[in-house]
VEXNU-508449 format. One line per 2 residues: number of its first residue (from 1); their letters; for each residue x, y, z of N, C-alpha, C, CB. Coordinates in pm, 1 decimal, decimal comma, always signed. Each point is the difference from the previous one (the first is absolute). Glycine has a CB too. Example, Ala and Ser with C-alpha at 12.3 -4.5 7.8 and 13.67 -1.06 7.14 Angstrom:
1> AS> +1319,0:-569,0:+780,0:-89,0:+119,0:+0,0:+90,0:+120,0:+0,0:-189,2:-117,3:+124,6  +154,2:+222,3:-196,6:+82,0:+119,0:+6,0:-77,0:+109,0:+73,0:+118,4:-62,8:-214,5
% end
This chain:
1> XX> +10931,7:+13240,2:+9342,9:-120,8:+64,6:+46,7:-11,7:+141,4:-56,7:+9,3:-138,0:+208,9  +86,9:+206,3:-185,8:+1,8:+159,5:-62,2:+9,2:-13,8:-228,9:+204,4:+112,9:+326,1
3> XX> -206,4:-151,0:-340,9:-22,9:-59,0:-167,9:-123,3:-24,5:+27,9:+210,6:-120,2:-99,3  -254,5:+29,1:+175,7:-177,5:-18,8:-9,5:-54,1:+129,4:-27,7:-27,7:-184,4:+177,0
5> XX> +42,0:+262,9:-62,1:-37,8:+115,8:+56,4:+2,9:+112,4:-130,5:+99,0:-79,6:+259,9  -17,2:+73,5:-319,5:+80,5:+89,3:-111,1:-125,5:-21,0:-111,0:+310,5:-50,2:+52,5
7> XX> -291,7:-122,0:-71,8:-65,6:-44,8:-134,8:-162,7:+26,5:+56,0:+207,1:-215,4:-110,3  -286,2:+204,8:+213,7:-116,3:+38,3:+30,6:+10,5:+177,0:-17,7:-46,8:-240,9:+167,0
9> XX> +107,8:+375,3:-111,4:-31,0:+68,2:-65,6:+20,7:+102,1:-178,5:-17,6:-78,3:+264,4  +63,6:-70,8:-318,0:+21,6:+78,6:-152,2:-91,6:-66,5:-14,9:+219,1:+63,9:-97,1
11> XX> -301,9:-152,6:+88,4:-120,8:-100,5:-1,4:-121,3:+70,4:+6,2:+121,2:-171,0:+110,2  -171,7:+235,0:+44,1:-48,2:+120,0:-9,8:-15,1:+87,3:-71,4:+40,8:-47,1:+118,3
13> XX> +46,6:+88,0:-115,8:+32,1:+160,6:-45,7:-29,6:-49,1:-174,4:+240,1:+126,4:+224,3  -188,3:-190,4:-283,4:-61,4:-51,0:-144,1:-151,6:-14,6:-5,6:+209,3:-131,8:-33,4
15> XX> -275,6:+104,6:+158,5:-171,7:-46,8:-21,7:-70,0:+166,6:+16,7:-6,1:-308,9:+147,6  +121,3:+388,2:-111,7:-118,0:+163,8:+3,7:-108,3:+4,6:+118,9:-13,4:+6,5:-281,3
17> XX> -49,7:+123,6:+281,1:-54,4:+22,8:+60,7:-74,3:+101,5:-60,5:+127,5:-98,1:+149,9  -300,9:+44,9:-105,2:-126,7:+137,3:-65,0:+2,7:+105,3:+82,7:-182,2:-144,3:-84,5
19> XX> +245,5:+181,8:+236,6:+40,0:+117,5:+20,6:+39,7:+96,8:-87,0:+32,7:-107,5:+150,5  -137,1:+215,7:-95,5:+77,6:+132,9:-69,6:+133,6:+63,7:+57,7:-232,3:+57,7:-53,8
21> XX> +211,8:-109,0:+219,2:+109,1:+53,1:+46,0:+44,8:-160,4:+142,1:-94,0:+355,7:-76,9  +202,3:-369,4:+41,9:+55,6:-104,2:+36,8:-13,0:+6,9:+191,1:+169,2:-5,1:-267,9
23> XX> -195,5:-73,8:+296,1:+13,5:-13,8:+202,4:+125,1:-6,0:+3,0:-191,8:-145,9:+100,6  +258,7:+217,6:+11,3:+134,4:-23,0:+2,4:-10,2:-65,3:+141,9:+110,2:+199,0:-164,6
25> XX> -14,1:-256,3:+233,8:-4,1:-54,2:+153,0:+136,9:+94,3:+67,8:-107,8:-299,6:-58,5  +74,1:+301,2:+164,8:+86,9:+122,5:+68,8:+68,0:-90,4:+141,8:-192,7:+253,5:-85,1
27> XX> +278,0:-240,0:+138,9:+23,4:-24,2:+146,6:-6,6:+72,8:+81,6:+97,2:-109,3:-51,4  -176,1:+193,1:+151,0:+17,5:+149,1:+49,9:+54,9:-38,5:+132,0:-200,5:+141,5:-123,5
29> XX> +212,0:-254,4:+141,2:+54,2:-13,9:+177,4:+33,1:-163,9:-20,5:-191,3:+203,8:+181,4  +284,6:-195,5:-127,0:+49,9:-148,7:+23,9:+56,5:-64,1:+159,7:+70,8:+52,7:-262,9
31> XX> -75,3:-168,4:+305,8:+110,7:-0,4:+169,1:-2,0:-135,6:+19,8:-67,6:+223,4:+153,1  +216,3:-245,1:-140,5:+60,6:-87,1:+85,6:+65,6:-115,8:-171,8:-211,7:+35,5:+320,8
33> XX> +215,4:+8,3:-421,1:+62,9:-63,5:-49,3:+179,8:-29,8:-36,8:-246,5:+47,8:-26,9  +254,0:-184,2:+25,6:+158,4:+32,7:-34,5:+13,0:-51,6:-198,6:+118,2:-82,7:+336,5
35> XX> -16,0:+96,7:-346,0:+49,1:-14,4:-158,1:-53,3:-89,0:-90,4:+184,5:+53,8:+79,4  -188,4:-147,7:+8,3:-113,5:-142,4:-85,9:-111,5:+78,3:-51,2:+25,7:-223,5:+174,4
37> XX> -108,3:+266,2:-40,5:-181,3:-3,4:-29,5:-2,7:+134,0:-40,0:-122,7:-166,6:+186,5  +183,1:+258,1:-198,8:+1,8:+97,6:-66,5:+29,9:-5,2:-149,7:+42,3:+73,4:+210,0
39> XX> +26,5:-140,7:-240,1:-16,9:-63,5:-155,3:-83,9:-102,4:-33,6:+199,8:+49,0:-15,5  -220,5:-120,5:+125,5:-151,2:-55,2:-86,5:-131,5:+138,0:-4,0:+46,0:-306,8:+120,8
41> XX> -45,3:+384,9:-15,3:-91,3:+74,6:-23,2:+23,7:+122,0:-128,3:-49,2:-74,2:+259,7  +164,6:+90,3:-335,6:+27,0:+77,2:-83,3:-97,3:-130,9:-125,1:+285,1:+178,7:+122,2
43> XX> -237,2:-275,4:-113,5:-30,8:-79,6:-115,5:-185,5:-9,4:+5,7:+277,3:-156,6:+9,8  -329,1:+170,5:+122,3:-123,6:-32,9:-11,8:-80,2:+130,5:-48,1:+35,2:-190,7:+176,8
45> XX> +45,7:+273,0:-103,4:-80,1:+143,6:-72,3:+21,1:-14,7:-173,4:+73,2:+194,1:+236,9  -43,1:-201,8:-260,9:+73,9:-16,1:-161,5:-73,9:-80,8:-29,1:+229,1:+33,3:-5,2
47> XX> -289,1:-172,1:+28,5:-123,4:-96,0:-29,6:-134,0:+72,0:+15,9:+132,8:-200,1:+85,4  -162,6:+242,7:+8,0:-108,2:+31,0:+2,4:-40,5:+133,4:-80,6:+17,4:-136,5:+202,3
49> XX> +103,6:+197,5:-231,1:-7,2:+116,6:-78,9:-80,1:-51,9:-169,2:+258,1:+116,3:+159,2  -157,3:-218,0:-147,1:-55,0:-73,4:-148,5:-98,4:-60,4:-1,1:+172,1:-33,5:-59,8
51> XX> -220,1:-96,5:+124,1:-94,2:-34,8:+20,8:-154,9:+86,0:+20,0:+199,6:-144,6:+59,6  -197,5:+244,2:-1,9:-129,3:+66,3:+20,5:-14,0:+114,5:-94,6:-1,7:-65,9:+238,1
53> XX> +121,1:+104,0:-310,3:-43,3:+41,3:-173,4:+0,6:-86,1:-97,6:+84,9:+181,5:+30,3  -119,0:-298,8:-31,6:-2,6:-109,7:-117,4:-166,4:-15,4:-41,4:+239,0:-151,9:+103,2
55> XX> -242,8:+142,4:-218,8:-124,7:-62,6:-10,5:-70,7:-99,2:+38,6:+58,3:+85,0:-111,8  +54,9:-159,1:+128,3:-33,0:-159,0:+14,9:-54,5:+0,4:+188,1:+239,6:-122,2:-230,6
57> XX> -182,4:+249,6:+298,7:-56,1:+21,6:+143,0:-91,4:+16,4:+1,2:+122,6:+62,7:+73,2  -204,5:+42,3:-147,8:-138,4:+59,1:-47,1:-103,3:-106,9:-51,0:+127,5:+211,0:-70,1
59> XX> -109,6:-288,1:-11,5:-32,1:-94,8:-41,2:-54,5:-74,4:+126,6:+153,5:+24,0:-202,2  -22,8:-107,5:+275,2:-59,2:-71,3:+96,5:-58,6:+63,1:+118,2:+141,3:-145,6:-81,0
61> XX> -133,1:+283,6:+151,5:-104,2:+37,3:+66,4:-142,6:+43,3:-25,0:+182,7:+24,9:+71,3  -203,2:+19,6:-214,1:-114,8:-33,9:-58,4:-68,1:-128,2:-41,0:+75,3:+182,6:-42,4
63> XX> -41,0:-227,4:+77,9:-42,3:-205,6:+0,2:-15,5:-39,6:+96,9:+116,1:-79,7:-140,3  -39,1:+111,5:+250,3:+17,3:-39,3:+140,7:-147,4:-11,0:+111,1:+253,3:+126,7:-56,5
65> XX> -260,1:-204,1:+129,4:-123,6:-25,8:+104,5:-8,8:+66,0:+110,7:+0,1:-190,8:-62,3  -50,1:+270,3:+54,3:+74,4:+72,4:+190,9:-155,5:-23,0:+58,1:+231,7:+274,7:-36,7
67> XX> -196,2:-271,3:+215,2:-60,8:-48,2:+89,9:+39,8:+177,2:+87,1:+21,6:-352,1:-31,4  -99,4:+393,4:+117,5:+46,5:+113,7:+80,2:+91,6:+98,3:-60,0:-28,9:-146,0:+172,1
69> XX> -86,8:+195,7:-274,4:+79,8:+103,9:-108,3:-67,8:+106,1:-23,2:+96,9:-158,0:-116,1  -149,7:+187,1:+263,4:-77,9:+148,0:+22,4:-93,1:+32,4:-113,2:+201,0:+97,6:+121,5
71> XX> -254,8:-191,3:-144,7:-107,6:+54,9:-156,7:+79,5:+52,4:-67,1:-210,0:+64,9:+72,5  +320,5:-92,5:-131,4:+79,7:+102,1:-107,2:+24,5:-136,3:-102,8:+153,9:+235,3:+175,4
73> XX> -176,6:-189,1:-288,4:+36,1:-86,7:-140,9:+105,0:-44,5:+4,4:-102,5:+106,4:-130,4  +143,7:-198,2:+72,1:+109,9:-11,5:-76,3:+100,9:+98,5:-60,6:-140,9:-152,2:-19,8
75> XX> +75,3:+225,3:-27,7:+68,1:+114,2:-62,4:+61,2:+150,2:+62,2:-151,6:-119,6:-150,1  +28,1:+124,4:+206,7:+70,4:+101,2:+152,7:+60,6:-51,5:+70,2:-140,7:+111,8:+35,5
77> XX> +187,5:-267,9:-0,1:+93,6:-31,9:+103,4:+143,0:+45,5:-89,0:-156,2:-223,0:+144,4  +138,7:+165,5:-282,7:+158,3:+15,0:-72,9:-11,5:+155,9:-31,6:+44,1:-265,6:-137,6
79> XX> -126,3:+360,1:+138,5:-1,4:+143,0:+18,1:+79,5:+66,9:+148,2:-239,8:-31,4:-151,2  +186,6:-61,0:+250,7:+70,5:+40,9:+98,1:+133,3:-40,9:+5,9:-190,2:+12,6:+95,3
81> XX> +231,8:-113,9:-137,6:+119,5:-51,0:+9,3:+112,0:+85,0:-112,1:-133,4:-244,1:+85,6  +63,6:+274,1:-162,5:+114,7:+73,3:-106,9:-7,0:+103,7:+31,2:-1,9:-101,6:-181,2
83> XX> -86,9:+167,2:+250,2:-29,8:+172,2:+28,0:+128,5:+38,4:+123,4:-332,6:-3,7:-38,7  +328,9:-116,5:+107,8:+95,8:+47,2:+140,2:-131,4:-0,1:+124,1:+222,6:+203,6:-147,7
85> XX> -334,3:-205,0:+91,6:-94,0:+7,3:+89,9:+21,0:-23,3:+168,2:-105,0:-63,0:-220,0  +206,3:+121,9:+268,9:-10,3:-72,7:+155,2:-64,9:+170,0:+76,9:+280,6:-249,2:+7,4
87> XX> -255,1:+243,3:+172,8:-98,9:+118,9:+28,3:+112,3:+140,6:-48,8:-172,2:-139,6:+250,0  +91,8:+200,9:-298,8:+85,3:+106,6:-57,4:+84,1:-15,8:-129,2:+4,5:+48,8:+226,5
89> XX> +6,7:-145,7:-302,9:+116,8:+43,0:-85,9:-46,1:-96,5:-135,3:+219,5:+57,9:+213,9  -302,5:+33,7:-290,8:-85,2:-70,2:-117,4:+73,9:+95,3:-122,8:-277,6:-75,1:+139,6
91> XX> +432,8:+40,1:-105,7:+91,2:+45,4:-134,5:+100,4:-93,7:-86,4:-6,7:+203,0:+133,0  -65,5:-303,1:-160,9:+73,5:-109,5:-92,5:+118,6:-33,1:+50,2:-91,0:+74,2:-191,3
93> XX> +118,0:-76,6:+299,0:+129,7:-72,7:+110,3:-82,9:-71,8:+82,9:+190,4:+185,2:+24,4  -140,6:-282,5:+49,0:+2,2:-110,8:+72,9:+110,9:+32,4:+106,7:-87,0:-158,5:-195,1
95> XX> +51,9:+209,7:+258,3:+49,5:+61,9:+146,0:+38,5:-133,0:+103,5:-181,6:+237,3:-24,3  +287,1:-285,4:+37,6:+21,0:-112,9:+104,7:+113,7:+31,1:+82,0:-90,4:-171,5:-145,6
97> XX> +22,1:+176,5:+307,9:+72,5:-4,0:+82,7:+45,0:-137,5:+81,0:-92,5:+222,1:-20,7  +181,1:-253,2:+16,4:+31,9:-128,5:+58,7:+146,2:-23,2:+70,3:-162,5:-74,1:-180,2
99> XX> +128,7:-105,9:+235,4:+86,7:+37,6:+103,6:+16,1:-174,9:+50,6:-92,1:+306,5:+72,8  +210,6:-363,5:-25,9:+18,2:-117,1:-23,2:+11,6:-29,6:+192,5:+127,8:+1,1:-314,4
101> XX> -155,9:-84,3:+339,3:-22,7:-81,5:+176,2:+127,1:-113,1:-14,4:-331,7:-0,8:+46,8  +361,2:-41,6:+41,4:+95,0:-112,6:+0,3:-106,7:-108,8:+81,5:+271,5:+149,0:+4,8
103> XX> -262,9:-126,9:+74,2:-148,7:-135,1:+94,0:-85,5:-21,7:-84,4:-31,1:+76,7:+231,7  -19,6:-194,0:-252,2:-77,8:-69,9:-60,4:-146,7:-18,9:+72,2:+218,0:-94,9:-94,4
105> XX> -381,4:+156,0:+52,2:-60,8:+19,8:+103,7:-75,7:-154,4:+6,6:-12,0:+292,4:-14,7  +67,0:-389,5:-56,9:-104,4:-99,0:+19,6:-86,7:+31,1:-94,8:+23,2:-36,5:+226,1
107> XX> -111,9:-73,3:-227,8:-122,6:-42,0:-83,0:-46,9:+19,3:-124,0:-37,1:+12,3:+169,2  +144,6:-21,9:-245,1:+31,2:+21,9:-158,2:-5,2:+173,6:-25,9:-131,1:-264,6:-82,2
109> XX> +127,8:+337,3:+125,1:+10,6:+137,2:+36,5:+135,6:+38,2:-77,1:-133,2:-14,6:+245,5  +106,9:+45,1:-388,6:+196,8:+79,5:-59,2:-55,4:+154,1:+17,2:+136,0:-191,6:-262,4
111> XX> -141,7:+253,4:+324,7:-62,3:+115,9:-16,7:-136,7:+120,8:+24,6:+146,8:-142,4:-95,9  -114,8:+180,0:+126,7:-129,6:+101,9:+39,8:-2,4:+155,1:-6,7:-30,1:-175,5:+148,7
113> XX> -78,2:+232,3:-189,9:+24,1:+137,0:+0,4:-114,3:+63,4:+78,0:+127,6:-8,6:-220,1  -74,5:+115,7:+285,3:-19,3:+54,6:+150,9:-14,6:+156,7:-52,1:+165,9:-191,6:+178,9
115> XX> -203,6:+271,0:-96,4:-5,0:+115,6:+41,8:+33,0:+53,7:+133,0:-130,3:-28,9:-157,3  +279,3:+116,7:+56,9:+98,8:+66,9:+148,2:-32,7:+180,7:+28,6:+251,4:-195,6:-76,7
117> XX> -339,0:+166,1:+202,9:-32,7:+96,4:+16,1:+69,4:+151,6:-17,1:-101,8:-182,1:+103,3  +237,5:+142,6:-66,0:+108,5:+112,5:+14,6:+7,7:+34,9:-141,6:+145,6:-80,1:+209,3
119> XX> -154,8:+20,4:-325,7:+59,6:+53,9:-90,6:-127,8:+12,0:-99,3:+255,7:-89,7:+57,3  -387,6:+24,7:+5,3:-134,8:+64,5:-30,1:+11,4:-89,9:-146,7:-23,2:+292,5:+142,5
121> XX> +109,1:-398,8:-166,7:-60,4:-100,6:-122,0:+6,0:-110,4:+5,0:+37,8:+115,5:-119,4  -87,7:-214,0:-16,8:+19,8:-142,6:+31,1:+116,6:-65,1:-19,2:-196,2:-4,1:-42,1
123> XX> +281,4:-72,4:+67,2:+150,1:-41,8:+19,6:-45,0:-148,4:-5,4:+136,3:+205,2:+160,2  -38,9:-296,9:-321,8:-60,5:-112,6:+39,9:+151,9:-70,8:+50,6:-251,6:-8,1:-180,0
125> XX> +267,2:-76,1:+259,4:+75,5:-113,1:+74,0:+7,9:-133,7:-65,9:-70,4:+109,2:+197,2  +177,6:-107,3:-232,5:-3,3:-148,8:-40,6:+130,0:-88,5:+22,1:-162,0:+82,2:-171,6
127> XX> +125,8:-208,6:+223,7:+109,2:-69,0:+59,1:+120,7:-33,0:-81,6:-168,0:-82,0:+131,9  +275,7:+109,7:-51,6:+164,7:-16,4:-85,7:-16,9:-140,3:-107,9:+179,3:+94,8:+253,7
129> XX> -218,3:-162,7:-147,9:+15,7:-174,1:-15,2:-66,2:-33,5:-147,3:-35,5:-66,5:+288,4  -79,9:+138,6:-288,2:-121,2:+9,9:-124,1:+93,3:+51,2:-108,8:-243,3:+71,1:+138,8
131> XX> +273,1:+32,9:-139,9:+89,8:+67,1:-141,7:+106,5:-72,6:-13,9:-47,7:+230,6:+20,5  +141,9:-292,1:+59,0:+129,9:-58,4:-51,3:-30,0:-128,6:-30,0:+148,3:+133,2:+124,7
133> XX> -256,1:-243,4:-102,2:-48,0:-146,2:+9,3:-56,7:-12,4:-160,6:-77,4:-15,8:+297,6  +1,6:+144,4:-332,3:-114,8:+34,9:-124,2:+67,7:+111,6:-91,6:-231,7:-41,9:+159,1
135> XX> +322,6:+110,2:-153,5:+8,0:+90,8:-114,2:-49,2:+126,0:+5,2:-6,4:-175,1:-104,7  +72,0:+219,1:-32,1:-112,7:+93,1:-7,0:-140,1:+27,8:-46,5:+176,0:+35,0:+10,0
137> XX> -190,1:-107,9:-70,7:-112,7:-7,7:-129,0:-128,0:-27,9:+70,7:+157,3:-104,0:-194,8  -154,8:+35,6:+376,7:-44,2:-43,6:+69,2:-33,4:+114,1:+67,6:+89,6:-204,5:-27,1
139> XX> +52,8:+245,4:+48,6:-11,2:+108,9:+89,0:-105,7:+114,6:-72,8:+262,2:-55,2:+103,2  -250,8:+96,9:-206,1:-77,3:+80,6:-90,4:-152,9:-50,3:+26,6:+205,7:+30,8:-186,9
141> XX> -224,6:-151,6:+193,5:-199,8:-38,2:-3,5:-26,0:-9,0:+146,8:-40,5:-179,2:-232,8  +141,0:+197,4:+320,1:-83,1:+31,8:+114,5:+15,4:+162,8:+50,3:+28,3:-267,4:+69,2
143> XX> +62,2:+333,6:-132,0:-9,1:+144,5:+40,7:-157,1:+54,5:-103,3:+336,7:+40,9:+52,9  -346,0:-108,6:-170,3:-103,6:+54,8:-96,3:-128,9:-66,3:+123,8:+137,3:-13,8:-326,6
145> XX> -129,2:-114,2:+380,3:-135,4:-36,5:+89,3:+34,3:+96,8:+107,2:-56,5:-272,2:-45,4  +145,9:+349,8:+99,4:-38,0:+88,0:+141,8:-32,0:+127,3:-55,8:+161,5:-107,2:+178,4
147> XX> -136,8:+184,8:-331,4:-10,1:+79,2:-11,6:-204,4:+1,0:-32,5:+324,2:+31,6:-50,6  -358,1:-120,8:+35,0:-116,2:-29,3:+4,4:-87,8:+53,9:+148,2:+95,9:-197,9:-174,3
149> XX> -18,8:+129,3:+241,1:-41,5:+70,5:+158,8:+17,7:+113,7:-7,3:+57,2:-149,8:+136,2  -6,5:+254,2:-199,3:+22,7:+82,3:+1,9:-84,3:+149,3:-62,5:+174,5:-190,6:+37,3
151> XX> -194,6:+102,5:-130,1:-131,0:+21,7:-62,6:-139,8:+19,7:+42,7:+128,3:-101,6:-103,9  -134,1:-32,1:+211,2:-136,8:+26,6:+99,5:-65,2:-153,1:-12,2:-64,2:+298,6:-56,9
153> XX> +127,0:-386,0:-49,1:-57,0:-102,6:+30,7:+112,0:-97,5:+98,1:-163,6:+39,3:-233,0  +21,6:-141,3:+264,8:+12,6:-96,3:+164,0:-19,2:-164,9:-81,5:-166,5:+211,7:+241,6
155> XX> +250,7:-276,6:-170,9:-76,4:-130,7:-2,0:-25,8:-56,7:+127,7:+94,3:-44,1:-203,4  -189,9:-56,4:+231,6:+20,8:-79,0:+111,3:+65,7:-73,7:+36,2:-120,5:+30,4:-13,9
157> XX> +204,8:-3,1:+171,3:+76,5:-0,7:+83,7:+32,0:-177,4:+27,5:-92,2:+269,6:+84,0  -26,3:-303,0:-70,2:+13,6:-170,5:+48,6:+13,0:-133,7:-115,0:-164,5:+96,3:+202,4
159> XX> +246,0:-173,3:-153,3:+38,8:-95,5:-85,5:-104,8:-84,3:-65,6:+189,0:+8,6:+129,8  -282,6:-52,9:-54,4:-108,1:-83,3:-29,2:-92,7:+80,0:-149,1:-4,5:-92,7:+308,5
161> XX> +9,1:+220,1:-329,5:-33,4:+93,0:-79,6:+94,0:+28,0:-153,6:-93,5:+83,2:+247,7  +139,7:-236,4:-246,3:+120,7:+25,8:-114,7:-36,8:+47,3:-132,7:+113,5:-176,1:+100,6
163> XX> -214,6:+124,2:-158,1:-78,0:-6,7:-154,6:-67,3:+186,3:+16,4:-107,7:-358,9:-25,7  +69,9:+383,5:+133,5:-11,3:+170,0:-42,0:+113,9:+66,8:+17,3:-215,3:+20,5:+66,8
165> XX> +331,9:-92,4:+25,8:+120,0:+126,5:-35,2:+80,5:+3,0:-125,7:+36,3:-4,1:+231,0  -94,1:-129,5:-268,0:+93,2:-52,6:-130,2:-83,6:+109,5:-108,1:+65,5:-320,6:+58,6
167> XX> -190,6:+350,9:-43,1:-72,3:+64,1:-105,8:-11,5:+164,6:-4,4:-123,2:-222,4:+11,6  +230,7:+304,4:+130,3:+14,1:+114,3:+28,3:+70,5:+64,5:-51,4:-55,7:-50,3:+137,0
169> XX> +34,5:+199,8:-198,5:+70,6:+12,3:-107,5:+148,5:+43,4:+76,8:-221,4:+64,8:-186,7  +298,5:-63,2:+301,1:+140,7:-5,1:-1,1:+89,7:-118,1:-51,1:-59,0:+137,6:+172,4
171> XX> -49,7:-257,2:-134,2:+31,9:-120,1:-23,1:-6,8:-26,2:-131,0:-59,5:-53,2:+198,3  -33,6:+80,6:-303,0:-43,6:-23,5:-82,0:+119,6:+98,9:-116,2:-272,2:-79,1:+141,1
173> XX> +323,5:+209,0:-70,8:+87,5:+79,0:-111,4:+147,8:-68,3:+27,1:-146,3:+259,9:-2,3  +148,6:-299,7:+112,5:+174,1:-54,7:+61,2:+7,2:-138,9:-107,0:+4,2:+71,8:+338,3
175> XX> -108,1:-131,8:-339,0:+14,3:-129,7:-66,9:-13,6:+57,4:-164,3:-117,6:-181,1:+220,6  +47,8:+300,8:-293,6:+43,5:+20,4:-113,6:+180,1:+55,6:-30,0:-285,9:+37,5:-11,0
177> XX> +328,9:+14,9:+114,7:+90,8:+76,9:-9,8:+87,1:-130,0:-21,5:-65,6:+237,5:+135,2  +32,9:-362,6:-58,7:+130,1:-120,7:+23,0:-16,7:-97,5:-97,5:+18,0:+10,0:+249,1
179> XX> -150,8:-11,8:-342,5:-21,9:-84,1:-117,4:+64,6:+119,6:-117,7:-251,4:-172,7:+98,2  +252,5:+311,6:-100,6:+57,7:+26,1:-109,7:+152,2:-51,9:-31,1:-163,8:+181,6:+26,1
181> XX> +253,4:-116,4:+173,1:+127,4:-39,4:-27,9:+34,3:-148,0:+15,5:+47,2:+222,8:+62,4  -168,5:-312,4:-82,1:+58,4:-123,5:-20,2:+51,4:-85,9:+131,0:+58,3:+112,8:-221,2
183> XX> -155,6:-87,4:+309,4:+61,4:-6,2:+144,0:-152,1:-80,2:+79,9:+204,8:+276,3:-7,0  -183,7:-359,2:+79,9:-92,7:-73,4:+100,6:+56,4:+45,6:+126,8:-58,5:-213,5:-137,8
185> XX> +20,3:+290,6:+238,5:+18,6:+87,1:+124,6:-82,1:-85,9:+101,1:+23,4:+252,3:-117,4  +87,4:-262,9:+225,6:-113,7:-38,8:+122,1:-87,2:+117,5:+107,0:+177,6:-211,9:+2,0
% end
């Protein structure tokens, strides 16, 4: 698995990036991980680092269909995404605070990102069970779909509503992030 991982970012990193100045991804707060999911989360930051400076990322979010995408293009969504665009911090980092649950909440639910009042930001949660069952590469397209929430976009909540969440752009960047690294995510 870690050779996959290896051979996906020299893979990358060979395809370039039309950045002038590269997105870097940051961890500024982390909780409750032990040694496992803390190395998958070293490996996913490291994917997504690559992945969202590739061309081939750019490419497919400029192609991409979005549904509940605040009137913003194509191009300003992957503007926001490479900028760091979340509230406050539009300096080519990708600011992720996160944080792993052991209980499982039910109803296909790996994850969610919240706002903790005390520490006045968004913190995303994502279940133990989810990162050690899926990887990292997995783990990487659903922190890239919460960092979406983070951003300001929503999808709808209810199941019966599948074909527009499928077309929302968290949903819609998590599933580019898991077709670059070669990955089908539940």
């Amino acid at each position: 698995m870690i050779l996959r991982h290896l051979f996906i970012f020299a893979l990358l990193a060979c395809a370039g990036t039309a950045l002038g100045q590269p997105t870097r991804v940051r961890v500024d707060y982390k909780d409750g991980f032990d040694k496992t999911t803390d190395s998958m989360l070293t490996v996913a930051v490291r994917l997504i680092d690559s992945v969202v400076n590739s061309d081939l990322f750019a490419q497919k979010v400029k192609q991409a269909s979005f549904k509940r995408n605040q009137n913003k293009t194509n191009e300003a969504i992957l503007a926001m995404i490479r900028n760091g665009t979340a509230p406050g911090n539009p300096d080519h980092v990708i600011h992720l605070k996160v944080a792993v649950y052991n209980k499982y909440a039910g109803g296909g639910e790996v994850g969610v990102t919240v706002y903790d009042t005390k520490m006045k930001t968004y913190i995303t949660r994502t279940f133990r069970g989810y990162i050690m069952a899926n990887g990292a590469a997995c783990y990487a397209a659903h922190l890239m779909h919460e960092y979406c929430h983070v951003m300001g976009f929503t999808h709808p909540k209810l199941k019966f509503l599948g074909h527009a969440k499928a077309k929302s752009v968290p949903y819609v960047i998590g599933d580019i992030v898991a077709d670059i690294l070669g990955v089908k995510c539940p």
